[in-house]
N, C-alpha and C positions, 0 to 999 in steps of 0.2 A: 461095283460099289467101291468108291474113292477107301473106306477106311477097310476094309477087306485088303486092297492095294498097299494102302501104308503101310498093315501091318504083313504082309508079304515082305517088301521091301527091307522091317524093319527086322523080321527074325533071318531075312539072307544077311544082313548084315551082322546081326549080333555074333552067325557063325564067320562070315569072315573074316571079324576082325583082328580075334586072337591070333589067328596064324598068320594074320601079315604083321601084326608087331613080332609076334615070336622073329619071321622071317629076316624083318627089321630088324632087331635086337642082333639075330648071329651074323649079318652080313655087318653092323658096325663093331662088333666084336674082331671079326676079320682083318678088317681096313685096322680097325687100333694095332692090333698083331704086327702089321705089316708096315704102318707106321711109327712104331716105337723103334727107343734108339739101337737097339742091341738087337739079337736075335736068339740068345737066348737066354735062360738064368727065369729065377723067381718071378719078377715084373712080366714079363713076356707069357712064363708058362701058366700066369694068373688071370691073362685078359680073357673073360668071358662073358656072359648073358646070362639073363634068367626068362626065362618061358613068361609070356603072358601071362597074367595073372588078375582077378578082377577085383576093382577096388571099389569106396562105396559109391561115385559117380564116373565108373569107367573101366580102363584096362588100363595096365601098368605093366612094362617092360622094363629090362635094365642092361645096361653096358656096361661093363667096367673092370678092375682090376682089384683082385682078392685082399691082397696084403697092406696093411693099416695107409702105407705112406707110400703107395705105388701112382696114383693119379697126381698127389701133388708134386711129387720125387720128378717124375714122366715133362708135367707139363711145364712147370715153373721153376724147376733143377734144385739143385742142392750144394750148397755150397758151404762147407765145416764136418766137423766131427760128429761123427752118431756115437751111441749109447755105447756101442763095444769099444769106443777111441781110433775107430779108424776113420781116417779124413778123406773128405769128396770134394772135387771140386767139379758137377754134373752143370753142365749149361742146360737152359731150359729147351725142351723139346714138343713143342707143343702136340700132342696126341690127341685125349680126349676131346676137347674144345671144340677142335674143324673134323672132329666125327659127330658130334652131338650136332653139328650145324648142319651136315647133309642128309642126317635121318629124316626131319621131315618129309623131304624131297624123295628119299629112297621107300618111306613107310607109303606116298601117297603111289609110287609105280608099284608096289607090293597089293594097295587095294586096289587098282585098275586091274595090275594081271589076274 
């Protein structure tokens, strides 16, 4: 029976999908790690993910960097005085950007494997 199949089809995948964003989520977590400018200090030891999680039409995963000004600091640099009076002059480094653009590609080998 075709709708017996669909709905086959449709609960393997409802389990699958979690785990391959989750898996998604830590493997672009990684790559940010590893492409940020420094290796280590605050920025670095704040890049992480959040687990799948399910929203009201889907899943939802997350990449990113904890501390308020750590993704724009990261990608687009920083150039003048922060709030304490100490001066930066940080060239932009682009991180988040070209992670965000190969997750697709990485989430759809995540649902094949």
């Amino acid at each position: 029976d075709v709708t017996r199949r669909i709905l086959f089809v449709k609960k393997e995948w409802d389990e699958k999908i979690p785990g391959a964003i989750t898996r998604t989520c830590q493997i672009g977590a990684e790559m940010a790690a590893g492409m940020a400018p420094v290796d280590k200090g605050t920025l670095v030891d704040d890049i992480g993910y959040r687990e799948a999680a399910p929203t009201g039409d889907g899943w939802e995963g997350r990449v990113g960097v904890g501390v308020a000004y750590g993704r724009r600091r990261m990608d687009l640099g920083f150039s003048g005085t922060d709030s304490r009076g100490r001066t930066y002059n940080d060239p932009a480094n682009p991180v988040f950007g070209p992670v965000a653009a190969q997750l697709p590609g990485i989430l759809a080998r995540e649902l094949r494997g």
